[in-house]
Backbone bond lengths (Angstrom), bond angles and torsions (degrees), N, CA, C in turn:
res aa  C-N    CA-C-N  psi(-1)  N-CA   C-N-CA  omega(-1)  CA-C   N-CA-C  phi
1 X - - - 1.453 - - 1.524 109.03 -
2 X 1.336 121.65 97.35 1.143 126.70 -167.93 1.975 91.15 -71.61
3 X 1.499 92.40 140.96 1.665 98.58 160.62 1.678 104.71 -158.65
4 X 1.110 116.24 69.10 1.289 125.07 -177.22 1.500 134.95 -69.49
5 X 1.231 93.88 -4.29 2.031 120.69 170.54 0.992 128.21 -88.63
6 X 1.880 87.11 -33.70 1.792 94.29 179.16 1.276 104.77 103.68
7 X 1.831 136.20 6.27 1.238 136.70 -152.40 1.751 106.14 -93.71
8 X 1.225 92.13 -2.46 1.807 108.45 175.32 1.709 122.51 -116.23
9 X 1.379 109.52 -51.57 0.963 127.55 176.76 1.824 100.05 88.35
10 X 1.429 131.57 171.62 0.915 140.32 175.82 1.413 118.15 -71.91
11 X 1.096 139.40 -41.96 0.965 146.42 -161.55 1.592 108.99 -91.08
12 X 1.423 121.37 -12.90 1.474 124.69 179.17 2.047 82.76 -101.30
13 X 1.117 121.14 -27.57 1.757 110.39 175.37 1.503 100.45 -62.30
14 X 1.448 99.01 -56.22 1.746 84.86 -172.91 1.558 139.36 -68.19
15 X 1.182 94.00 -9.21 1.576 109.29 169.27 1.302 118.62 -90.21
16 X 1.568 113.93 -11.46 2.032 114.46 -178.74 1.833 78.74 -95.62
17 X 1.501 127.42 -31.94 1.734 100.74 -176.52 1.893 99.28 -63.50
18 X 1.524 107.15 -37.70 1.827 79.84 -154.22 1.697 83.63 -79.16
19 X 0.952 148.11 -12.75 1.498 126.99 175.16 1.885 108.43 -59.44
20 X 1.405 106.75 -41.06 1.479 115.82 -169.40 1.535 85.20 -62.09
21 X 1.365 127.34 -63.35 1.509 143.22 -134.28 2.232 85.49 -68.38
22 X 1.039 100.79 -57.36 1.323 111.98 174.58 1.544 113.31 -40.78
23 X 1.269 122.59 -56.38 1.552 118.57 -172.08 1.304 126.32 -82.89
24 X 1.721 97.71 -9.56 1.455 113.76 -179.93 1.816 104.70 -85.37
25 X 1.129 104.74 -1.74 1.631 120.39 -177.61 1.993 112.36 76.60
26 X 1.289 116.94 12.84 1.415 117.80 173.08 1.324 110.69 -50.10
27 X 1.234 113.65 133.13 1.447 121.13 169.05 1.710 120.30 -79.81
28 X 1.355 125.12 -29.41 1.326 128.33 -141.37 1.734 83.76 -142.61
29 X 1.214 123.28 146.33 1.428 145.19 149.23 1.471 123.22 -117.78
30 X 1.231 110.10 138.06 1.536 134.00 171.71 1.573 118.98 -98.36
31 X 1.008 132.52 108.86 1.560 135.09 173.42 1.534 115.12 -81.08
32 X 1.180 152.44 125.22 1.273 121.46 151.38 1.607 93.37 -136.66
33 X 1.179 129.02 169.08 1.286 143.96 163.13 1.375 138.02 -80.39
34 X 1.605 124.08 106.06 1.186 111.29 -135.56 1.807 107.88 -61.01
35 X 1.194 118.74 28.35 2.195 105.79 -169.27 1.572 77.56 -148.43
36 X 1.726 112.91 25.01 2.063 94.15 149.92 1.444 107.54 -136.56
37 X 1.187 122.60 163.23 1.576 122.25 -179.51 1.505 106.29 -97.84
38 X 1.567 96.06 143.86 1.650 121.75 155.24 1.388 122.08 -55.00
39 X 1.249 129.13 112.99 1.470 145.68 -178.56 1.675 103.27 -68.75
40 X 1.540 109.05 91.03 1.220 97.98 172.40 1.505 147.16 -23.25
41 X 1.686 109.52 -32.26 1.020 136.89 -174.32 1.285 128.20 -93.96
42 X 1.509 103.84 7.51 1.014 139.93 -163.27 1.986 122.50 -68.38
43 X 0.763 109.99 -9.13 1.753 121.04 -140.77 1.896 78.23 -139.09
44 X 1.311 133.74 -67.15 0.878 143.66 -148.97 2.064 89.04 -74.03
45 X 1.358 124.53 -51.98 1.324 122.48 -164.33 1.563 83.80 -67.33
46 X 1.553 126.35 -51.89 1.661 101.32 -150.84 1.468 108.64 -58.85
47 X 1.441 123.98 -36.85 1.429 118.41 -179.03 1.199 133.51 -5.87
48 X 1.735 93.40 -52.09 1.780 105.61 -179.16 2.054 107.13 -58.19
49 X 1.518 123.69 -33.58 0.872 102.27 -164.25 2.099 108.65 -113.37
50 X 1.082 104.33 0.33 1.526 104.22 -171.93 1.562 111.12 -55.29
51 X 1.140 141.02 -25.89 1.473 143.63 160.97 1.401 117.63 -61.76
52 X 1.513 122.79 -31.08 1.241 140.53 -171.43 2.104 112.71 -77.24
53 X 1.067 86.40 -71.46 1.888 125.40 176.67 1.440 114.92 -66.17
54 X 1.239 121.36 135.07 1.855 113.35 150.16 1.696 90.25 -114.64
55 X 0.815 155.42 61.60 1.534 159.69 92.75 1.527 122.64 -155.15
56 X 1.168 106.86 154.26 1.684 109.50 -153.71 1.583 77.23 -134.93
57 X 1.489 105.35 159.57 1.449 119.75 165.89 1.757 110.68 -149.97
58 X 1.426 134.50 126.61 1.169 136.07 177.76 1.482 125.34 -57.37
59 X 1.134 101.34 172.53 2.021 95.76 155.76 1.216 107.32 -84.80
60 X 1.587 132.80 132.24 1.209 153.34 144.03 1.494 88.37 -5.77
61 X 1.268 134.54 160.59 1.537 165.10 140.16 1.702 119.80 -132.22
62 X 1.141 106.07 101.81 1.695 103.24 -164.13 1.915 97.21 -88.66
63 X 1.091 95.62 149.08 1.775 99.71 158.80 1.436 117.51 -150.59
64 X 0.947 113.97 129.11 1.879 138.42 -170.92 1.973 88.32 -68.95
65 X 1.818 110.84 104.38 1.688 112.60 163.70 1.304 111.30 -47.96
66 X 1.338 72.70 124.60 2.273 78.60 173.04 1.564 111.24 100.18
67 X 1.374 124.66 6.23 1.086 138.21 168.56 1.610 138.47 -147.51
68 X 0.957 117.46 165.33 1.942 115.58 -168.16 1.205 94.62 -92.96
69 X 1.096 142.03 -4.86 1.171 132.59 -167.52 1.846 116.88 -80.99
70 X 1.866 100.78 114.39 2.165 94.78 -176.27 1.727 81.32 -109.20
71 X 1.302 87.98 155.35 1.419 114.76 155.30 1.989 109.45 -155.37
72 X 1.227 94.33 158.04 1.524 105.27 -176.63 1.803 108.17 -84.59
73 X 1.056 111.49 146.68 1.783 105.71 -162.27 1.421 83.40 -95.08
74 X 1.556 100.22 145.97 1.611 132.17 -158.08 1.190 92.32 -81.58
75 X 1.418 107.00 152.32 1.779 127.13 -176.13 1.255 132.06 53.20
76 X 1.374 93.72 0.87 1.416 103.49 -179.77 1.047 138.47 -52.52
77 X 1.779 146.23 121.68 1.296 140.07 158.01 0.828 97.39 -30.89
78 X 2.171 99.50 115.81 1.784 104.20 169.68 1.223 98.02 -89.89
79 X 1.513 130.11 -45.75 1.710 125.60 -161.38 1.217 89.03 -156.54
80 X 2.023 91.77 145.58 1.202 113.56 161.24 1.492 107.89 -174.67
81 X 1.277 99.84 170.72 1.689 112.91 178.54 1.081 92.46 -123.98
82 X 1.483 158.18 -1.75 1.046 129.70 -167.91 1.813 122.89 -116.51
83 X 1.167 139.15 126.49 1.004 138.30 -162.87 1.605 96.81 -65.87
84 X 1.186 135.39 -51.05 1.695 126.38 179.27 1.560 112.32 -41.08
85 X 1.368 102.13 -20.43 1.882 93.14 -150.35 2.273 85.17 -98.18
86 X 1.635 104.42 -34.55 1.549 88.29 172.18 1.907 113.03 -67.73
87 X 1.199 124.76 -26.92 1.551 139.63 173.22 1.038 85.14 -67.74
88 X 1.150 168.35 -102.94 1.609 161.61 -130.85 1.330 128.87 -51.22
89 X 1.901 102.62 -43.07 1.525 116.01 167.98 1.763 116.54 -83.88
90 X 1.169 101.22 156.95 1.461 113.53 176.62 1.545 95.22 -69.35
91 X 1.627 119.89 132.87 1.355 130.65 175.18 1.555 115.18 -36.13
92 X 1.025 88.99 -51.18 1.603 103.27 -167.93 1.649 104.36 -57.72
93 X 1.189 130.07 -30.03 1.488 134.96 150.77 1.379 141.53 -97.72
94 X 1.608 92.68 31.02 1.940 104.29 155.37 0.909 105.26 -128.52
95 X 1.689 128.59 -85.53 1.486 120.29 -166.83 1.101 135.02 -97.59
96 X 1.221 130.84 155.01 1.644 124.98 160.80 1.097 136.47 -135.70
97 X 1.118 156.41 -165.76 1.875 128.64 166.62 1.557 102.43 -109.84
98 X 1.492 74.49 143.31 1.238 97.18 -171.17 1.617 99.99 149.01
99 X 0.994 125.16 41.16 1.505 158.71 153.85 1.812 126.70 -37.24
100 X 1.297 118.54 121.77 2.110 93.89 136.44 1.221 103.57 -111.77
101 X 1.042 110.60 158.35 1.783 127.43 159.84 1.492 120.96 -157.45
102 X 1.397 104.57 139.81 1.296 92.17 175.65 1.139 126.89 -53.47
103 X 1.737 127.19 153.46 0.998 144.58 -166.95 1.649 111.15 -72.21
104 X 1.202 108.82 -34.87 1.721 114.89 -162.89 2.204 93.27 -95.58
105 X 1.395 91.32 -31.43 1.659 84.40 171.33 1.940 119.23 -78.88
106 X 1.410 101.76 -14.95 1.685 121.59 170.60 1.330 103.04 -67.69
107 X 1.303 120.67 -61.05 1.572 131.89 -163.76 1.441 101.68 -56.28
108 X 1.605 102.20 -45.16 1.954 98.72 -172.38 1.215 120.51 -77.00
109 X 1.897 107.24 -6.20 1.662 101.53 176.26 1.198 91.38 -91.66
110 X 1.342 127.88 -80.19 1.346 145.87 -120.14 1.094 144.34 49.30
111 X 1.263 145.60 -158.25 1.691 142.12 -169.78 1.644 87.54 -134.37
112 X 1.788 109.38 130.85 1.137 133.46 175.16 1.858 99.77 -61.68
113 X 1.074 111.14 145.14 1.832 106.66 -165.14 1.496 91.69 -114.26
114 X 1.694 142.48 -36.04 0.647 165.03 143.07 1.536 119.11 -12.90
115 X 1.674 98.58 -33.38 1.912 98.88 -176.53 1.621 89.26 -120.67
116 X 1.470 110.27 142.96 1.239 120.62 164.07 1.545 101.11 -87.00
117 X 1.265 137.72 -61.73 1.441 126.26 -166.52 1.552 119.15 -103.98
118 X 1.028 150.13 119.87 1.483 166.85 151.09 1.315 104.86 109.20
119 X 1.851 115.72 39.44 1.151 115.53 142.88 1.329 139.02 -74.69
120 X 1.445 118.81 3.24 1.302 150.89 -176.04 1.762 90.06 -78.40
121 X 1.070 123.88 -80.61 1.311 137.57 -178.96 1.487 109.37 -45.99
122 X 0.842 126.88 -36.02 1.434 129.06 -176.34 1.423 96.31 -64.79
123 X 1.403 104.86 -58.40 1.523 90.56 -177.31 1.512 133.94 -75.13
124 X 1.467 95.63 -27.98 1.698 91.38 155.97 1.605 123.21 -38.99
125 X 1.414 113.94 -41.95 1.472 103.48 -163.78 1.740 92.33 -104.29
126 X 1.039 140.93 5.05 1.638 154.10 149.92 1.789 82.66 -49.14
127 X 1.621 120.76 -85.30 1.198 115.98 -152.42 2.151 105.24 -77.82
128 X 1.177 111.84 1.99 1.403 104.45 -174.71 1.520 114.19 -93.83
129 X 2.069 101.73 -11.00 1.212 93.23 -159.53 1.989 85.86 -111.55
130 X 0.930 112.97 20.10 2.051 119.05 -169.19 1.672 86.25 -119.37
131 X 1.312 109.25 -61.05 2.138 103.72 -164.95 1.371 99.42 -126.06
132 X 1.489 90.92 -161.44 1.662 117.97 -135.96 1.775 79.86 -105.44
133 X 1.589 109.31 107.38 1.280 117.03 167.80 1.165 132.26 -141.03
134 X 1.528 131.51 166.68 1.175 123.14 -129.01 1.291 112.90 -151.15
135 X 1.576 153.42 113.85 0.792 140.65 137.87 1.574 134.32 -84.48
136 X 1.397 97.36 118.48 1.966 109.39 -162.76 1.505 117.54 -98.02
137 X 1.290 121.38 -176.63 2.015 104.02 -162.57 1.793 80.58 -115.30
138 X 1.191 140.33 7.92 1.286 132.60 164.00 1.674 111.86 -52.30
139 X 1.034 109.17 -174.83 1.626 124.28 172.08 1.596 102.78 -149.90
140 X 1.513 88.29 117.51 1.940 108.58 167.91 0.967 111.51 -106.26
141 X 1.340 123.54 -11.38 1.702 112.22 179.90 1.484 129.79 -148.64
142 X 0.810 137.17 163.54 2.102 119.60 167.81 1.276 110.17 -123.48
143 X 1.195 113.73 119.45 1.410 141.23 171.13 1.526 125.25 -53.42
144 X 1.262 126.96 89.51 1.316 129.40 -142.75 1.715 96.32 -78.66
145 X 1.061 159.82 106.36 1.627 157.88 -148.63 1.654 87.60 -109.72
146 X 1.450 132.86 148.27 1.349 154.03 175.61 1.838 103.62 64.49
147 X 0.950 119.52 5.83 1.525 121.52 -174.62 1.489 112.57 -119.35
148 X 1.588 127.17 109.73 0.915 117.51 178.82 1.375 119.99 -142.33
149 X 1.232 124.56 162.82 1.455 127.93 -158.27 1.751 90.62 -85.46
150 X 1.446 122.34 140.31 1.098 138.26 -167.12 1.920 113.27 -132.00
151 X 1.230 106.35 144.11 1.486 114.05 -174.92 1.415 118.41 142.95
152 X 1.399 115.80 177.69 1.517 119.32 -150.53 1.515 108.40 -59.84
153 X 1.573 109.46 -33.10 1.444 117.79 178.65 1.136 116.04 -108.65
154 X 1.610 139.81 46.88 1.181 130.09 -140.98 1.731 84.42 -111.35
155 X 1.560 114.12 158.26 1.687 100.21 159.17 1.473 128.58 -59.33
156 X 1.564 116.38 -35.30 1.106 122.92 -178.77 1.866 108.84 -55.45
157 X 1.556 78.58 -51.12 2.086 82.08 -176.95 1.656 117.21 -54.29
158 X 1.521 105.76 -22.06 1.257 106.41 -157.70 2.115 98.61 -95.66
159 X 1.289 91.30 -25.32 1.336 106.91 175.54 1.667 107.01 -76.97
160 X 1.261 119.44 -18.32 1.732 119.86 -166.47 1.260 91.99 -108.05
161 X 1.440 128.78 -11.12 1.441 137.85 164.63 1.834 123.54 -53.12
162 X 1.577 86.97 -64.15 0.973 108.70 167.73 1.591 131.66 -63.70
163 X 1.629 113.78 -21.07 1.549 127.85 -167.39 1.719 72.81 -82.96
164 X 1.438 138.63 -44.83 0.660 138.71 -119.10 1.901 101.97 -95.65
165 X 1.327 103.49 -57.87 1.526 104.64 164.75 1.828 119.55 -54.13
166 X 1.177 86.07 -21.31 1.907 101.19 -165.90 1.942 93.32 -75.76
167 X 1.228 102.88 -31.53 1.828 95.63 -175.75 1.142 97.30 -104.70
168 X 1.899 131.57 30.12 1.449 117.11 -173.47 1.371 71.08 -124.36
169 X 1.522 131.70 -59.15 1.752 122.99 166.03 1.414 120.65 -28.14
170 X 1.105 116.50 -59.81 2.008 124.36 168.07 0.880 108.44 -24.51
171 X 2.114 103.20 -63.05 1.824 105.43 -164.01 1.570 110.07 -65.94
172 X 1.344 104.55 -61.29 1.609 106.39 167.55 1.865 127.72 -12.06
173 X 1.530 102.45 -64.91 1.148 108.91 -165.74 1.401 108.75 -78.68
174 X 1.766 129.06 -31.54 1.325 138.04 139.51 1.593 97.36 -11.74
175 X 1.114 101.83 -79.74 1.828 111.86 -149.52 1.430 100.16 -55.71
176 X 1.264 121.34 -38.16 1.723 130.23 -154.75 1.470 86.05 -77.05
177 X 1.791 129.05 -46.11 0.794 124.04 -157.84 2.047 127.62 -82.44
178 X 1.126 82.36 -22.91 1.442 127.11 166.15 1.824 116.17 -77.21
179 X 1.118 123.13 -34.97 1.618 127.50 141.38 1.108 136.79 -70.41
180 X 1.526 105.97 -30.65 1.821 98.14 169.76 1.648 100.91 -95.55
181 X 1.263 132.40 -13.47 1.639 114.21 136.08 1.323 112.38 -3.44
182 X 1.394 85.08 -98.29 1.437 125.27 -158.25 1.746 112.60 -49.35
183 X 1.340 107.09 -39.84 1.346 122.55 155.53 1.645 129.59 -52.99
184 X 1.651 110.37 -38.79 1.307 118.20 165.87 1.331 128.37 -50.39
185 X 1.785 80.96 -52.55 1.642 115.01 -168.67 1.919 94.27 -43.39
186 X 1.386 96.19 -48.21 1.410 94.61 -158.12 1.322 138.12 -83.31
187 X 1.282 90.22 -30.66 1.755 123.26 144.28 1.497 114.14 -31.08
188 X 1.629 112.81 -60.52 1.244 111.05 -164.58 1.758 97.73 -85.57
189 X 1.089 136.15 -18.71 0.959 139.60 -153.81 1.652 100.87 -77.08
190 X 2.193 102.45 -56.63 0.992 122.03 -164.62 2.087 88.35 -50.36
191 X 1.523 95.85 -73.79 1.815 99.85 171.82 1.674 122.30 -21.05
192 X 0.684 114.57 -53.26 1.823 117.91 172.21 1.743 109.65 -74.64
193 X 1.109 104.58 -6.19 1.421 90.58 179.25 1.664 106.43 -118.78
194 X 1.664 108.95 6.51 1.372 136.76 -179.71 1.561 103.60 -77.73
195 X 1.502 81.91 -52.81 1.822 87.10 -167.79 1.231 111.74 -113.51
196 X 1.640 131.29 40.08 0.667 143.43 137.92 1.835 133.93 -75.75
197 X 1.844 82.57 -33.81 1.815 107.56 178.89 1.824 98.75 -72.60
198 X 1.541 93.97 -38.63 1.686 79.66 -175.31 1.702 117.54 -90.63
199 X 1.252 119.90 -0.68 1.372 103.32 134.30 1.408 148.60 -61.17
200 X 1.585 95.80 -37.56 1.314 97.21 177.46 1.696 134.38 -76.84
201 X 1.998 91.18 -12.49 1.544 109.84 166.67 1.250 91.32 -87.54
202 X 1.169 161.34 -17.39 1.237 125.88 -165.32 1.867 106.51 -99.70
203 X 1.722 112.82 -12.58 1.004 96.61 166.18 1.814 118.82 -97.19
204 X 1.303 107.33 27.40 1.598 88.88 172.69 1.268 94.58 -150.55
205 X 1.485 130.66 36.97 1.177 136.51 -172.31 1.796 92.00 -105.04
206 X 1.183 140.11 152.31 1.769 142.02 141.80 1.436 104.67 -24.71
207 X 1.205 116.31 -76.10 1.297 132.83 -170.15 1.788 119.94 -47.59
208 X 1.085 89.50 -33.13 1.740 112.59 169.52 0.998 108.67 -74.73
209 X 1.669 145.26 -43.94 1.111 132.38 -154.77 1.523 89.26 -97.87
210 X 1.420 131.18 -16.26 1.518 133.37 -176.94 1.801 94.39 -64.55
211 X 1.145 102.08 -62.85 1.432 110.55 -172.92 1.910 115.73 -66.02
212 X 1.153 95.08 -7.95 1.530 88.53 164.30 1.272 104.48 -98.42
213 X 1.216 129.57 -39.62 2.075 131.82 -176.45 2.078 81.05 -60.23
C-alpha cells in the first residue's frame, strides 16, 4: 500500500491489511517492518506455539546495514507469558514487530492512527492485556540497525520532530536566560552606580558635611 506523503500514515495501512486479512478469511497475521527482514525459519519455529498463543513475539536479532553481521540485542526479555514482566522491562528490551497474532484478536485491537510513534506498543499491550501472549527465545525476524523507513509520518521524523522543538526550547530558554543576565547585570550595575552618586553627594553636599560633624 503505497502512501508516500504520509496521507494515511502506517498505522491506518495496518489496520485496512488486518481488515483485508479478515475478509479474505486468514486466520494468522505476520507483522514485520518494512527496513527489517523475515527470518526464514520463521513459520517453521512458530508451529510449536500457534494452538497455545493468539500472539507470539521473537527475540530481537539485530544486524548492523551493510553487513552480515546478527547478534541478539543485549538484556533482552528472552521469554515470558506474563504481562508484568514486559511492564517491568524497558521497551526497547521486549517487543518489536515482527509478530503473529490472530487476525480476529488484531481486528479487535488495532493500531491507534492518531499516533505516528509508539503506536506499535500500544498495541502490543492492547493485545497482551485481552489474550494469551507470548514472548518466545526463537527468532522471526532481523532487525535492520542504521536503516530506517523515512517520510512525512515516519517514527524517526516524528522523533527528529521532537529532538527538534526540544533544541528550539534549549535555545529559547538559553536566550531568556541569557537576557535576564544581562538585565541583572544592569540593574545591579545601574544600583552601584546609584549609590555611588549618593556618596559622592553626600560628601560635598552642606548637608553631608552636617552629617559628618
Amino acid at each position: 500500500m503505497w502512501d508516500l506523503e504520509g496521507q494515511h500514515g502506517r498505522s491506518a495501512r495496518r489496520n485496512a491489511g488486518i481488515d483485508e486479512a479478515a475478509a479474505l478469511g486468514c486466520d494468522w497475521l505476520f507483522f514485520l517492518d518494512a527496513d527489517d527482514l523475515f527470518n526464514v525459519g520463521a513459520f517453521a519455529a512458530f508451529g510449536k506455539y500457534y494452538d497455545r498463543y493468539d500472539a507470539v513475539w521473537g527475540n530481537i536479532c539485530e544486524n548492523i546495514f551493510g553487513t552480515d553481521q546478527l547478534k541478539l540485542r543485549e538484556g533482552q526479555l528472552v521469554a515470558t507469558e506474563s504481562v508484568a514482566d514486559i511492564l517491568s522491562t524497558p521497551p526497547f528490551l521486549t517487543l518489536q514487530m515482527g509478530l503473529f497474532v490472530r487476525t480476529e484478536c488484531a481486528a479487535a485491537v488495532k493500531f491507534d492512527t492518531e499516533m505516528d510513534t509508539g503506536e506499535d506498543f500500544k498495541f502490543y499491550l492492547g493485545l497482551w492485556s485481552k489474550y494469551r501472549c507470548a514472548k518466545v527465545p526463537e527468532i522471526f525476524f532481523i532487525n535492520r540497525r542504521g536503516y530506517h523507513s523515512t517520510g512525512p509520518r515516519s517514527a524517526v521524523r516524528s522523533r527528529q520532530g521532537v529532538e527538534s522543538r526540544r533544541a528550539s526550547r534549549r535555545s529559547r530558554l538559553l536566550q531568556g536566560a541569557e537576557l535576564f543576565l544581562r538585565r541583572e547585570f544592569r540593574r545591579q550595575g545601574n544600583a552601584l552606580r546609584h549609590r555611588q552618586s549618593l556618596r559622592h553627594h553626600s560628601a560635598t553636599s552642606p548637608a553631608g558635611a552636617i552629617l559628618r560633624d
